[in-house]
Structure formats: C-alpha cells, structure tokens
C-alpha positions in Angstrom: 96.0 115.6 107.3 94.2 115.1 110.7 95.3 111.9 112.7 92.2 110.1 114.4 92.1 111.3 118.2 94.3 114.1 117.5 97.3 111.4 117.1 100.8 113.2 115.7 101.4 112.2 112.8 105.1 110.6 113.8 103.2 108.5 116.6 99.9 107.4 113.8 103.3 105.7 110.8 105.5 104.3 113.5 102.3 102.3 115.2 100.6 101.9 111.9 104.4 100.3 110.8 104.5 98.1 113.6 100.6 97.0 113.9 100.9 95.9 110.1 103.7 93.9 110.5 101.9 91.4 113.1 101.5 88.4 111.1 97.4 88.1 112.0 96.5 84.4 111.6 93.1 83.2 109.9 91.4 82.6 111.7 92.5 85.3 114.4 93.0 84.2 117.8 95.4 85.3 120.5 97.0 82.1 120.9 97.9 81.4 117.2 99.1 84.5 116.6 101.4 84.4 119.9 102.5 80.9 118.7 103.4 82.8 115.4 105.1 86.4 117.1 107.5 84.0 119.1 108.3 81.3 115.5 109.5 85.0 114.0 111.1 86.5 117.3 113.0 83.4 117.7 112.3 83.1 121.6 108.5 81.6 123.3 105.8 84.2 124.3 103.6 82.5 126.6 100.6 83.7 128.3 99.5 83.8 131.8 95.7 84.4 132.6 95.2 86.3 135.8 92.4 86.9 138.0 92.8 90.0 140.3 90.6 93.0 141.4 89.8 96.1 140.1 93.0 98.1 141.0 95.0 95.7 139.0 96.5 96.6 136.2 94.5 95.4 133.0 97.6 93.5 131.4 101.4 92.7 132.0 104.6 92.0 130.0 107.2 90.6 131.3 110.3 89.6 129.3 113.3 87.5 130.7 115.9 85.9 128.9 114.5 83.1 128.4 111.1 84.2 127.8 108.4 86.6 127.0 105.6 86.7 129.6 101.9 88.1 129.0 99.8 88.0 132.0 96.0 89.4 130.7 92.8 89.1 133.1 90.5 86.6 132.8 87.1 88.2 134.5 86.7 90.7 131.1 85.3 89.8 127.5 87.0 87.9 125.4 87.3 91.0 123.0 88.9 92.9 125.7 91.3 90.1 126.4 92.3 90.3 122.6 93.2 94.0 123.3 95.5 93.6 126.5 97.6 91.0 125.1 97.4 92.9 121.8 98.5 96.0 124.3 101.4 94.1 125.9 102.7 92.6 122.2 102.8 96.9 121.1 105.1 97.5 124.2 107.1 94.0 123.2 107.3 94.8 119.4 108.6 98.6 120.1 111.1 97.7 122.0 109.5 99.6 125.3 111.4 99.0 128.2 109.7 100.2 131.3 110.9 102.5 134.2 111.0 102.8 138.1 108.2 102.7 140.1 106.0 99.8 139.7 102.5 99.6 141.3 102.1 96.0 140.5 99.2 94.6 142.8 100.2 90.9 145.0 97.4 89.4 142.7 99.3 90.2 139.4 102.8 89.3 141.6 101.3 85.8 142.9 99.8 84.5 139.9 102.9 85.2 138.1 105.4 83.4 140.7 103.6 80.2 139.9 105.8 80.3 136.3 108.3 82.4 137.3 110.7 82.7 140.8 109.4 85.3 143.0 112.5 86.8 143.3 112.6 87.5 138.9 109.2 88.6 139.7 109.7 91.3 141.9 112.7 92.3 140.2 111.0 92.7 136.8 107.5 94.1 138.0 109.5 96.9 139.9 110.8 98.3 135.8 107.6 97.9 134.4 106.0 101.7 134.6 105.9 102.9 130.9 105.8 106.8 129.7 102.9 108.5 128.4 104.4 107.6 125.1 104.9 104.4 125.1 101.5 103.5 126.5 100.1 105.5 123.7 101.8 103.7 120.9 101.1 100.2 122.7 97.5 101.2 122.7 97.6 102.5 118.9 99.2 99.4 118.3 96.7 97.4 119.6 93.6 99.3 118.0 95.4 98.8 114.4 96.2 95.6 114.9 92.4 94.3 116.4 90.8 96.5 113.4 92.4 94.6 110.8 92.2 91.2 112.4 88.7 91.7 113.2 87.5 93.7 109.8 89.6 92.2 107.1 88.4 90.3 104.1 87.5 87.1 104.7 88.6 85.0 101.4 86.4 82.9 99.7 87.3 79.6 98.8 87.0 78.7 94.8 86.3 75.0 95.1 83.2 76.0 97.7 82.0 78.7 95.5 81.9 76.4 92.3 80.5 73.7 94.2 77.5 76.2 95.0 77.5 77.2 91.5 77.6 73.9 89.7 74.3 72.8 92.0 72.4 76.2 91.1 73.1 75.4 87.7 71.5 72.0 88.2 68.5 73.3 90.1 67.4 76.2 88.4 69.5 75.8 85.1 72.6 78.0 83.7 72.4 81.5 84.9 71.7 84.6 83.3 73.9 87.0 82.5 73.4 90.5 82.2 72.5 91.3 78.3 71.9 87.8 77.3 69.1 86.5 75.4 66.1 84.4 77.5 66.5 80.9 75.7 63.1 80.0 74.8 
C-alpha cells in the first residue's frame, strides 16, 4: 500500500500514532489545545508570537526544565500559525532533540530573551537544527493532526435538534415518514 507523498510506511504509523494521540479540543484552537498538551505532559507549554523577516525560521521550540517554549510568527495566516505550532508540538511529542549548528536569526533570539535569559537563549537556539527525519515526521505530524482538527465530525447536540423538531411539528404538523399513509 502506497503512503501519500511517497511517505515509508515506518515514518506514515509512527506520525499517524503520535498525531492521533493529541487530545484536539472542540472547538480547536492552538491555545486550548496547548493548555491541554502541557495538563497531560505535566510541565507548561507556552507560546511566544514572533515577528521577524523572511529568513527566519517559520517556528521554534524550545524546551528548558522548567518549560516548553513555542515561538510561531505572527505576520502569516492564522491557518498557517496552526501548522507551526502544530510543527513544533510533532518535534516536542517525538521526543526530537536537535543538533549543532543553529541558524537562528537575532529576531527569533531577541523576541525570545524577553521570557527567557539571553544566555538560555543562545545556549538552546545553538542545538536546535533537526535531521531530515525529524523535520519530516514533525511536518507529518502536523498535517495529521490539522486534518482531523479541521475535518472531523462536528456533533450535533440532541436537545437543539429536538427543539428544531418539536417546532416543525408545530408549524407544519408531524412529519412524514417514508411508507406512511397521508392522514386525510
């Protein structure tokens, strides 16, 4: 069985595992469900909005021991903001720790010293490269998680729908059903 994009099947269950275990709040929103990630994980997740230029990256995580750290940009869509932080949770919930070389812009470092000391910042932004792989199952991540938040079921409520019923039935009468008899 084909993966879409040509994903390995491996890479498609252990992102599909991970993206289906985000506890999506109704309705969805990226601070409810961060509220919710850091209730299970036991520490806070807080996010950091972040205006830089165009050779910054889109998103950051940062993770300290005393908290998690989400910086996302705040010039792009909101739908696009959903993905980044959706992005930086995949790298979070797999466990992605990143490497050497950081190319961290001073936007990204500045607007994040004004929650956390510079010197933690420099230190953590200069381990925060990922592999290929990893930024390919925090992006799968992300995709999975946004498509069921945004094309789920939405449930219908049973007192609204009676209500809606009971006032049909006393404007136009009790309803047809298929088979019936026409009362005269």
């Amino acid at each position: 069985m084909g993966y879409p994009g040509g994903v390995e099947h491996g890479l498609w269950q252990r992102c599909r595992g991970v993206a289906d275990s985000i506890p999506l709040p109704e309705p969805f929103g990226i601070p409810a469900l961060t509220e919710s990630l850091a209730r299970l994980r036991g520490r806070p997740i807080e996010l950091v909005p972040l205006s830089g230029s165009e050779h910054s990256p889109c998103g950051v995580l940062i993770s300290t021991d005393r908290a998690d750290y989400i910086g996302y940009p705040v010039d792009t869509t909101a739908l696009h903001q959903q993905h980044i932080v959706l992005h930086e949770i995949g790298h979070l919930l797999c466990g992605h720790t990143g490497g050497s070389g950081s190319t961290v812009s001073t936007v990204v470092s500045q607007a994040l010293t004004t929650q956390l000391s510079e010197e933690l910042v420099r230190r953590v932004l200069g381990r925060s490269v990922y592999t290929e792989r990893q930024e390919q199952e925090a992006e799968l991540v992300a995709s999975l998680a946004l498509q069921r938040a945004l094309h789920r079921p939405r449930p219908t409520t049973t007192g609204q729908l009676t209500d809606q019923m009971v006032r049909l039935r006393q404007v136009f009468g009790w309803p047809l059903r298929r088979g019936a008899a026409r009362r005269g």
